[in-house]
Wavefront OBJ file of the C-alpha trace (Angstrom):
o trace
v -4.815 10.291 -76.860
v -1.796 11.482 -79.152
v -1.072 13.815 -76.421
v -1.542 12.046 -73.193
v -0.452 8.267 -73.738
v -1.148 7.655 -70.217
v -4.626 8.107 -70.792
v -4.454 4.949 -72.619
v -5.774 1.395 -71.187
v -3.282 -0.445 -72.997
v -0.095 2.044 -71.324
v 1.952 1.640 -68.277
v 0.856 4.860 -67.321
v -1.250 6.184 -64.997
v -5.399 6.863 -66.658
v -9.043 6.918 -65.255
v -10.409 4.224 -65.272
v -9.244 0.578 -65.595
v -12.031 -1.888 -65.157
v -9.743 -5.051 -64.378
v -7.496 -3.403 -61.767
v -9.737 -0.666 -60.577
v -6.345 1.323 -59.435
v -7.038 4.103 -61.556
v -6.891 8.157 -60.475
v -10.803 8.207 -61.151
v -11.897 5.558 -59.457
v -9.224 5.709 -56.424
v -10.079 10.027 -56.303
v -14.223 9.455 -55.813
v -13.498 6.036 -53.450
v -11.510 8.866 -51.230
v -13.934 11.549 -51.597
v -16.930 8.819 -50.802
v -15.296 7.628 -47.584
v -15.179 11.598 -46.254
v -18.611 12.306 -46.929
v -21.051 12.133 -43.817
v -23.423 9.259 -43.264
v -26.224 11.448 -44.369
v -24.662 12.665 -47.544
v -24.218 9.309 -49.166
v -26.276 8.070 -51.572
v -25.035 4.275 -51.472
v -23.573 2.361 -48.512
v -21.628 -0.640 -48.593
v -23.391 -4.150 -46.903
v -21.296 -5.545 -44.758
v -20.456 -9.563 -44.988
v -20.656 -10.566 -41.369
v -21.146 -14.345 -40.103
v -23.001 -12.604 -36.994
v -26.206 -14.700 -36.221
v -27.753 -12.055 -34.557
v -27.392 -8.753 -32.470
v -25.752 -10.825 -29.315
v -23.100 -12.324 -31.160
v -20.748 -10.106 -29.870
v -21.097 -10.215 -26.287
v -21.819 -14.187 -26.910
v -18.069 -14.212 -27.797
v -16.753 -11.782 -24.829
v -18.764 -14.297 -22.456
v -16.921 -17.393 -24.421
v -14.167 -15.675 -23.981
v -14.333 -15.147 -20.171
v -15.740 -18.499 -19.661
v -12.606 -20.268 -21.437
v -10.605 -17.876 -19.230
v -12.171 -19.321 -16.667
v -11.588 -22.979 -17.365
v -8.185 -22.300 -17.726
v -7.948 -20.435 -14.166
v -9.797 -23.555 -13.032
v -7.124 -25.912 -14.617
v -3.909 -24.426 -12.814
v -5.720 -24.250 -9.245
v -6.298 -28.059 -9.846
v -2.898 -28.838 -11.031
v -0.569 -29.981 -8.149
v 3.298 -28.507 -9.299
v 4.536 -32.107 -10.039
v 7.075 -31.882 -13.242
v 4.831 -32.995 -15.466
v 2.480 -30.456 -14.755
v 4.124 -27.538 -15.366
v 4.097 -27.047 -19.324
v -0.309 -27.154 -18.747
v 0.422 -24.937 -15.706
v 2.801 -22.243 -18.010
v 0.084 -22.919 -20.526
v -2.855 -22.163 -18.715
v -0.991 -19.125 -16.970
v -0.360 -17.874 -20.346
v -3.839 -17.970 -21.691
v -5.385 -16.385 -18.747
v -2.467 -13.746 -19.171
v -5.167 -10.987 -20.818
v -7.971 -11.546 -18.128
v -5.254 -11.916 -15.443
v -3.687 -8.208 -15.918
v -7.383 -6.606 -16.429
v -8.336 -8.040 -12.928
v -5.305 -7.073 -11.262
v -4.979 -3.505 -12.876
v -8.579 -2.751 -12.720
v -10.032 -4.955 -9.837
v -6.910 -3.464 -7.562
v -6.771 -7.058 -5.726
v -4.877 -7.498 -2.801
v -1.783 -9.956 -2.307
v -3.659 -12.782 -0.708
v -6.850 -12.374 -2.781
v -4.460 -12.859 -6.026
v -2.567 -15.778 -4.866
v -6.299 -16.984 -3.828
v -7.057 -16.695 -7.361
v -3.469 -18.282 -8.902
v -1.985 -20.171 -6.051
v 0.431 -21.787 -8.801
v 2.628 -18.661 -8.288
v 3.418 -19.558 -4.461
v 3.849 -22.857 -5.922
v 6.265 -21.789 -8.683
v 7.691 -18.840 -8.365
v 9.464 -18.777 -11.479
v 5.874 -17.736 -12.637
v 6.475 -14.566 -11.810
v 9.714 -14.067 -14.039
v 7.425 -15.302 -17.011
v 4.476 -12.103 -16.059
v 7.099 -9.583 -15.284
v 8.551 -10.566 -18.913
v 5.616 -10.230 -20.597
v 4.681 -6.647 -18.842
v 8.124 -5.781 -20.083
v 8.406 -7.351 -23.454
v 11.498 -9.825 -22.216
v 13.228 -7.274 -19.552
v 13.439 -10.529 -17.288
v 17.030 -10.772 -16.348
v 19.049 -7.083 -16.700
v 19.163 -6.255 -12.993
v 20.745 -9.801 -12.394
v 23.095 -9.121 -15.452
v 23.575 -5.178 -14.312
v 23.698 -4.924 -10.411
v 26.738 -6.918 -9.490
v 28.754 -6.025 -13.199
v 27.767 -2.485 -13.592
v 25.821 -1.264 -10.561
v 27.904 -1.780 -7.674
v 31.150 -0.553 -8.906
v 29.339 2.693 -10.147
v 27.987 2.986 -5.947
v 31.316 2.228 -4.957
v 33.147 5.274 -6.858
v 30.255 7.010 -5.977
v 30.219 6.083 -2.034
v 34.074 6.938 -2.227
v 33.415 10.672 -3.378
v 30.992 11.059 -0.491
v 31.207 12.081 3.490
v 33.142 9.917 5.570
v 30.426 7.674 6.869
v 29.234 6.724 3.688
v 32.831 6.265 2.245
v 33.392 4.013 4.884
v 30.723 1.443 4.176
v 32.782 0.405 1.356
v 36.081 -0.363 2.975
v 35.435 -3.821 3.435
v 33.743 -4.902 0.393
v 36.994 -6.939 -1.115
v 37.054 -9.509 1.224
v 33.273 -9.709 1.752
v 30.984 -12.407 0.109
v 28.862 -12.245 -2.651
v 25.317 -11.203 -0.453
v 27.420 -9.351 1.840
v 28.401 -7.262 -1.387
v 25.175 -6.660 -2.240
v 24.007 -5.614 0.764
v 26.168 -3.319 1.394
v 25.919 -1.681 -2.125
v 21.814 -1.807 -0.764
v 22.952 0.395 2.170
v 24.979 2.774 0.380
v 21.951 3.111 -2.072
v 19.521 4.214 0.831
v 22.001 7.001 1.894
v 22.792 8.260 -1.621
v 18.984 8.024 -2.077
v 17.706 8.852 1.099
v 13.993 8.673 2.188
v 11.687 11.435 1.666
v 11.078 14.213 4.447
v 7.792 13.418 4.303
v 8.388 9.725 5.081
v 9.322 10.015 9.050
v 11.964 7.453 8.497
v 15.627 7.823 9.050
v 18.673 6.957 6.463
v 19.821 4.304 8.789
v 16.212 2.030 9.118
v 15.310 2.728 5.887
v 16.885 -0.305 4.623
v 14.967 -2.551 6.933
v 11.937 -1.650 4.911
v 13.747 -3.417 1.531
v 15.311 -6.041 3.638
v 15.160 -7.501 7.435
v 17.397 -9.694 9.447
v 15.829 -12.485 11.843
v 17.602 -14.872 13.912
v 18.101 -17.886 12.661
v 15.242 -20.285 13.972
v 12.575 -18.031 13.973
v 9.499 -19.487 12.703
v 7.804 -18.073 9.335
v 4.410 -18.060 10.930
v 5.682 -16.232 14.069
v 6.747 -13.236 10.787
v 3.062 -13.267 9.732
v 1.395 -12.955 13.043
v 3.656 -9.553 14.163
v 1.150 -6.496 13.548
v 2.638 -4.253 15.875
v 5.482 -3.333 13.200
v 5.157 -0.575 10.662
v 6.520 -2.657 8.204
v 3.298 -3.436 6.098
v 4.741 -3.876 2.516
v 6.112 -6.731 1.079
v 9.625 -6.990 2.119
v 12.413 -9.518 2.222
v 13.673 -11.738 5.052
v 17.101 -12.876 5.792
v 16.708 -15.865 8.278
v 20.084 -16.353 10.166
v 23.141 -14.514 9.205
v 24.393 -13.484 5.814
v 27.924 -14.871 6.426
v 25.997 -18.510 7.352
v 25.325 -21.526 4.995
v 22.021 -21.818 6.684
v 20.859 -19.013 5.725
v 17.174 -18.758 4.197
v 15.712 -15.684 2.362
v 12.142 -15.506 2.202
v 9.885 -12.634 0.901
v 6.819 -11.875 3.226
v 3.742 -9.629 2.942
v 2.780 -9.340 6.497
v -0.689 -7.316 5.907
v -1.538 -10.168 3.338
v -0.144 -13.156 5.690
v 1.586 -14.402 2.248
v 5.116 -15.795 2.455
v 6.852 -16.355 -0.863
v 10.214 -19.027 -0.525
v 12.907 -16.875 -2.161
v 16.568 -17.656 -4.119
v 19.598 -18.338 -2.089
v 21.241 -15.192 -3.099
v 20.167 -11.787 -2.179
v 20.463 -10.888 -6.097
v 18.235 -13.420 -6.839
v 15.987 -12.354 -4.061
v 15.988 -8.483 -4.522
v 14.910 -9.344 -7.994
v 11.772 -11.067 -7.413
v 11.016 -8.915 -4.944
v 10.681 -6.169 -7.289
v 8.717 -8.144 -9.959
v 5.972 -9.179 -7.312
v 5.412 -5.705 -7.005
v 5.115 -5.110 -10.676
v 3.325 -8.226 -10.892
v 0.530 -7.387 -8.400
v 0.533 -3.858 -8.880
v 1.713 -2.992 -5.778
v 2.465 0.849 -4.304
v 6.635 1.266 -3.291
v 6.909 1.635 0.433
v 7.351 5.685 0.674
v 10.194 5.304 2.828
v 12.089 3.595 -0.419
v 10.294 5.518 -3.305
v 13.699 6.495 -4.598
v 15.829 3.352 -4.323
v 12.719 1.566 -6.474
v 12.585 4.226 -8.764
v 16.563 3.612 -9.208
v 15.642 -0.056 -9.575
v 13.115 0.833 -12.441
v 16.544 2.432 -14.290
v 18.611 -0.753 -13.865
v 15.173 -2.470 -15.552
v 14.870 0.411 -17.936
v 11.116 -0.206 -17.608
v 10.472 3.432 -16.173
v 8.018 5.723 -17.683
v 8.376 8.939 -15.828
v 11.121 10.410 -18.286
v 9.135 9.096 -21.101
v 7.301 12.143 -21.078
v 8.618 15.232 -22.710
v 6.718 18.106 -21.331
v 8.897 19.952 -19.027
v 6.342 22.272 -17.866
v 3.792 22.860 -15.262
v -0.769 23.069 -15.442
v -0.112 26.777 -15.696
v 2.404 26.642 -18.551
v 5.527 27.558 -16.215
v 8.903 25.239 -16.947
v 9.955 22.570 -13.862
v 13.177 23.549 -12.307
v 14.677 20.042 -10.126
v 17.387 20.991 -7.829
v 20.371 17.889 -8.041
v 20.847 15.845 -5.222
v 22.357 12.938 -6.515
v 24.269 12.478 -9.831
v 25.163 8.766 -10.565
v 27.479 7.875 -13.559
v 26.060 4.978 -15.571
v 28.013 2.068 -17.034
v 28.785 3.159 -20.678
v 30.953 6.278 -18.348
v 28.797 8.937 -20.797
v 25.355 8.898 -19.674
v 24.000 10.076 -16.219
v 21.276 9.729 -13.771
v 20.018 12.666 -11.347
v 18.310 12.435 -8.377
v 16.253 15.905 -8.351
v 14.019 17.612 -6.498
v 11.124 19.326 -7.817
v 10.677 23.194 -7.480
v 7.710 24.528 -8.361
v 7.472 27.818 -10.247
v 5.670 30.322 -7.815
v 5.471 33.752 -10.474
v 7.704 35.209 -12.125
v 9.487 38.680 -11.210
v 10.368 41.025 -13.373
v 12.694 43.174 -11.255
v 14.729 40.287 -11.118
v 13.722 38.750 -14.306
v 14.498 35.312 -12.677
v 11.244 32.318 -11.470
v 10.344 32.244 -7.678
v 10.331 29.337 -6.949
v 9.881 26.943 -4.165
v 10.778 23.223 -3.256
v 8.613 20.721 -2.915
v 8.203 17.438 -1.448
v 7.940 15.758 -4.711
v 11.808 14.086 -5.921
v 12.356 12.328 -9.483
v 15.291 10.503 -11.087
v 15.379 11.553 -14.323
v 18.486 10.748 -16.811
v 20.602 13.738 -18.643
v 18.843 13.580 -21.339
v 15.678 13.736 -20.393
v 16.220 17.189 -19.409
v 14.598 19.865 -21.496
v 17.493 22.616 -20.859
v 20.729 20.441 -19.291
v 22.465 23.465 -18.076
v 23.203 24.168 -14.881
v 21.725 27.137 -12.698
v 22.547 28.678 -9.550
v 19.324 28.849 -7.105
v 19.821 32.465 -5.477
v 18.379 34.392 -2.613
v 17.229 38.027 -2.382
v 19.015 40.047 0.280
v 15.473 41.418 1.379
v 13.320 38.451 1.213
v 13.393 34.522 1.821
v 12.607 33.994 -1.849
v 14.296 31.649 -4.169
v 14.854 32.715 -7.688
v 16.561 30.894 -10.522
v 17.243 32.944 -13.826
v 17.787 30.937 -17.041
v 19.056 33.138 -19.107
v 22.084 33.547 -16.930
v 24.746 31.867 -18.018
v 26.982 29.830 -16.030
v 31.223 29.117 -16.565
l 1 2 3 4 5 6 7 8 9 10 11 12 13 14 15 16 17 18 19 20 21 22 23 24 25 26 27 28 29 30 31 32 33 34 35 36 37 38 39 40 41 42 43 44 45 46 47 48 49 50 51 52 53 54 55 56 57 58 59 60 61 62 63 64 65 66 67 68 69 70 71 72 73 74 75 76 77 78 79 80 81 82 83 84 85 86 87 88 89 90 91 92 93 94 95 96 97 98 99 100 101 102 103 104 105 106 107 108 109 110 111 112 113 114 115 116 117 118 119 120 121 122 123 124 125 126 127 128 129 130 131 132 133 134 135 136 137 138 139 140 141 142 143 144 145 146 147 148 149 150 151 152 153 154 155 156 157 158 159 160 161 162 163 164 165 166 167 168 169 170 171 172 173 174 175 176 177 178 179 180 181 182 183 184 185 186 187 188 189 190 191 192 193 194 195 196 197 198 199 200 201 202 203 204 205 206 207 208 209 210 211 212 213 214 215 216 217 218 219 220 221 222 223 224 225 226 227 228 229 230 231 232 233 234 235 236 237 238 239 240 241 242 243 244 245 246 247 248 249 250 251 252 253 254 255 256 257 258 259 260 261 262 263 264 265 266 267 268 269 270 271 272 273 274 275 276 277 278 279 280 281 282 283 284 285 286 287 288 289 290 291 292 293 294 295 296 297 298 299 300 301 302 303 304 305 306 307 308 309 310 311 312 313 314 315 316 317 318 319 320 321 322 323 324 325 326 327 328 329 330 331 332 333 334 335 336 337 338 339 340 341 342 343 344 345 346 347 348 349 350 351 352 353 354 355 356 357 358 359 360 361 362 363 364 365 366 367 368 369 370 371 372 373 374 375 376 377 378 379 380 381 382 383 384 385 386 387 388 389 390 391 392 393 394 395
């Protein structure tokens, strides 16, 4: 003990065994070595204290769980949306939040068959600020706060860099209104992201998919009862013209016969338009993949440049050749607009990838990018191939 104090109870240093604070080395080494020792190896086991009753107690308490689910559900279909209503109806809406998301993520409910289930969000639709802020821990407001501050100046220098029928959509903009504004920053959008090939859908209508124009007059239920258009996703409805006071925006899923009464300005509007299709987990119409995935940006609730892997099933790196590049609003970082090529071999003669595009396009952000340098796509003087060599380097 002379010559290892710390192998003394009374010390302040570390010895084997201490029977009132059971923290010594060789008690805590044979607790670890006990808990890695198979089931069949140990010689003692532990009894559990449990206040189970029985073997059912634990699906007894996932049916109480889903039952008081189910009286709250019950509660907000009763509830008419009177003002004094509406802090049981939040309430309710956010007890019901678990079971709610399960259903809809799961269950792969349509429109009409989840505003069947919580008709307080076509009675409120504020509700669907509240889900889209819990999906996205509080990202409620940034597009309101981004897309008229940030967003449409960045389209306008953009738009003024491009062809001349793109550069002159923005001519006009200074002595336009505030919806005006935004619409035409929404058509600029569509041509600097332009529909997929595979789409069949032209740069000029693909806007009407995102947002329509009706004359003013025209009855809601007359929207509804149109099949013959192609228009099947949810999609917002201007009634009348933007420069009128009258005006009405409404946002309409025709295949679902559900019409949702919208803001009075196309911000507003274009905002809860993409929440109701977070909110009822709802496919983007192909036609606008890419303006929604731009919209996921100005969120910053994206997830496809989450992922670091840069390379293919077959271990080959992802090449994406840049169609777009759009300057964000801190003037440092970028966004891309790419298309995927996909790695076909690799030649040696050349020592360059063959590769081919694909139908497949991504925004992705600068850094994001396993290898940010640029590369020339080149073609053989014998063949139709396209190679790209990385270990060029480029000026």
């Amino acid at each position: 003990m002379g010559g290892f104090p710390g192998m003394c109870f009374g010390s302040l240093g570390e010895h084997f065994y201490d029977p009132s604070s059971h923290s010594a080395f060789l008690e805590l080494r044979l607790r670890n070595t006990c808990r890695k020792l198979e089931a069949g190896k140990r010689r003692y086991t532990k009894c559990k204290i449990s206040c189970d009753t029985g073997p059912g107690t634990e699906q007894d308490q996932d049916q109480g769980d889903s039952s008081v689910a189910c009286e709250w559900i019950t509660l907000m279909k009763r509830l008419r949306p009177f003002s004094e209503n509406i802090p049981s109806i939040k309430s309710a809406m956010e007890q019901a939040y678990s079971r709610r998301r399960s259903w809809i993520m799961k269950g792969t409910p349509t429109i009409a068959e989840i505003f069947d289930e919580y008709p307080c969000i076509l009675d409120m639709p504020c509700l669907l600020d509240v889900e889209f802020g819990k999906m996205t821990n509080g990202k409620t407001d940034l597009f309101i706060r981004r897309w008229e501050a940030n967003i449409i100046p960045k389209l306008k220098a953009v738009a003024a860099m491009e062809r001349s029928d793109v550069a002159s959509l923005i001519k006009e903009m200074e002595d336009q209104t505030d919806d005006e504004k935004c619409y035409t920053a929404l058509v600029v959008l569509t041509h600097l992201l332009p529909p997929l090939p595979g789409s069949r859908c032209s740069v000029k209508c693909a806007i009407s998919f995102l947002r329509d124009f009706v004359p003013a007059g025209t009855s809601i239920a007359s929207l509804c009862s149109n099949s013959e258009t192609s228009k099947t996703q949810p999609q917002l409805i201007c009634i009348g013209s933007l420069k009128s006071t009258t005006r009405q925006y409404i946002i309409i899923a025709r295949n679902n016969r559900v019409t949702i009464p919208a803001s009075e300005s196309l911000t507003c509007t274009v905002d809860m338009l993409f929440k109701l299709y977070w909110v009822c987990n709802v496919a983007y119409p192909p036609q606008l993949s890419a303006v929604f995935s731009f919209f996921e940006y100005i969120y910053d609730v994206t997830t496809s440049t989450k992922r670091k892997a840069k390379i293919d099933c077959k271990g080959e790196p992802v090449f994406g050749e840049i169609i777009h590049i759009i300057p964000q609003a801190d003037n440092v970082s970028v966004l891309m607009f790419v298309r995927i090529l996909k790695v076909k071999y690799f030649d040696d003669h050349f020592y360059a990838f063959v590769v081919e595009p694909t139908k497949e396009y991504k925004m992705i952000s600068l850094t994001s990018a396993a290898d940010a340098r640029p590369f020339d796509i080149m073609l053989s003087f014998n063949t139709d191939e396209l190679y790209v060599n990385p270990s060029v380097e480029q000026p």
